[in-house]
C-alpha positions as CSV (number, residue, x, y, z in Angstrom):
1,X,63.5,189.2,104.1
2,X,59.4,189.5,104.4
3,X,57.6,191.7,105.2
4,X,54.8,191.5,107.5
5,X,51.4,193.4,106.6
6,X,48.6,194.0,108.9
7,X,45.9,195.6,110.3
8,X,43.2,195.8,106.7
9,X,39.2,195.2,107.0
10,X,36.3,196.2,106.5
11,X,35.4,199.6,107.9
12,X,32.1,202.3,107.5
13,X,32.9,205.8,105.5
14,X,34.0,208.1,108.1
15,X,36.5,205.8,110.5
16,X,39.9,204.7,110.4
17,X,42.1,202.1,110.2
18,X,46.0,201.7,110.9
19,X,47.9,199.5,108.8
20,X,51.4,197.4,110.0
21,X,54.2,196.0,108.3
22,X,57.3,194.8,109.7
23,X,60.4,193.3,108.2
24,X,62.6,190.2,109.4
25,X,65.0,188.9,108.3
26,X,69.2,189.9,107.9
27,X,68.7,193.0,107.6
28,X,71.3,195.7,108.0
29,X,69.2,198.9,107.3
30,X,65.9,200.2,105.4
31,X,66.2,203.2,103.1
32,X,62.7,204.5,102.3
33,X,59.4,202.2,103.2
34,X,56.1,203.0,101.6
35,X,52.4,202.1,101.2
36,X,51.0,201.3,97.8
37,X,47.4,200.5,96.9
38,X,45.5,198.7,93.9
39,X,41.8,198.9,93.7
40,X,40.2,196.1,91.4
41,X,40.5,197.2,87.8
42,X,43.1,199.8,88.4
43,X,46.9,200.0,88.9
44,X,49.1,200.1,91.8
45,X,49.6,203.3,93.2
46,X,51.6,205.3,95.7
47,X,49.9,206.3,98.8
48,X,53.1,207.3,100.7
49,X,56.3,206.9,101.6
50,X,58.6,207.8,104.2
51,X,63.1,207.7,104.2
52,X,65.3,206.4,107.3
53,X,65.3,209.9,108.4
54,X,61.9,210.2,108.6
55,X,61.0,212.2,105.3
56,X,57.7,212.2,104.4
57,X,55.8,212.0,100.3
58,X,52.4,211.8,100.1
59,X,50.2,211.3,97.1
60,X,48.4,214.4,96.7
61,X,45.0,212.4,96.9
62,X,45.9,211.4,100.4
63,X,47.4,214.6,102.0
64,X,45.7,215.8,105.2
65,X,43.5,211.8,105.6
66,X,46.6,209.6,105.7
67,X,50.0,209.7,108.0
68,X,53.1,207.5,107.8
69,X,55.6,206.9,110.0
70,X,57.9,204.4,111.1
71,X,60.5,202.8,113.8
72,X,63.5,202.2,112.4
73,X,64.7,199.9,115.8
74,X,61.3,197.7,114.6
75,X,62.1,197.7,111.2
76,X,58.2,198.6,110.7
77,X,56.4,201.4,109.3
78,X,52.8,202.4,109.8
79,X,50.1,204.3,108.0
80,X,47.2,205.7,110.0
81,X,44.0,206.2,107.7
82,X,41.6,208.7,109.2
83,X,38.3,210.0,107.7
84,X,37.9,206.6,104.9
85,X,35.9,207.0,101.9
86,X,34.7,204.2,99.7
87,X,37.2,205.3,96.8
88,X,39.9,204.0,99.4
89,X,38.9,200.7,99.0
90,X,41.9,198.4,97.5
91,X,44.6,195.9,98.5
92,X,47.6,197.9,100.5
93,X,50.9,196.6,100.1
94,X,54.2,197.7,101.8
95,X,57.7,198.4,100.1
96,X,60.9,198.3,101.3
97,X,64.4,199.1,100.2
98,X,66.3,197.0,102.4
99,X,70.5,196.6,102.5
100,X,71.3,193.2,104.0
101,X,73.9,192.2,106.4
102,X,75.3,191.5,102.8
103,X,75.5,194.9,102.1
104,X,73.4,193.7,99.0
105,X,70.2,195.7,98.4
106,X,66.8,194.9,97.2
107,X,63.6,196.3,96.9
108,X,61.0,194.0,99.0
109,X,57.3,193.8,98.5
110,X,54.6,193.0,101.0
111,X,51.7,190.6,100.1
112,X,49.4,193.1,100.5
113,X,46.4,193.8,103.3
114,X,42.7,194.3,102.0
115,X,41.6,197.3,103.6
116,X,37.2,197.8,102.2
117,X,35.4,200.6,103.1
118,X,31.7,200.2,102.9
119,X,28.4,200.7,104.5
């Protein structure tokens, strides 16, 4: 399985960005998908994440900016960024809890998408 990131750049203070990741691969289902972010010199974090059934968690810092969602018959979930601030600036990565045609399961990262935001 990989997953797929897009959609990072560089953007002002202010605007928005929508980031992409899709899954391929032999997959049977996805329990919950999420978006984490590092900035440089701190550790990952959750931004949010979001269950088959369409369940939404948000990290508090990102209620009310930031919106996930996903289509389950794309395997890909989205997170639509509004109103950026500098502080935002980091590498995004996807996760995914995935259950192969196996029936095995495994928690699948994303390589990540650079998302800056910056005069």
């Amino acid at each position: 399985v990989q997953l797929a990131e897009s959609g990072g750049g560089l953007v002002q203070p202010g605007e928005s960005l929508r980031l992409s990741c899709a899954a391929s691969g032999s997959i049977f289902s996805i329990n919950t998908m999420g978006w984490y972010r590092q900035a440089p010199g701190k550790e990952r974090e959750l931004v949010a994440t979001i269950t088959h059934g369409g369940y939404e968690n948000y990290a508090d810092s990102m209620k009310g900016r930031f919106t996930i969602s996903r289509d389950n018959a794309k395997n890909t979930v989205y997170l639509q960024m509004n109103n950026l601030k500098p502080e935002d600036t980091a590498v995004y990565y996807c996760n995914a809890g995935v259950i192969f045609t196996s029936r095995a399961y495994v928690e699948v990262w994303g390589q990540g998408t650079l998302v800056t935001v910056s005069l």
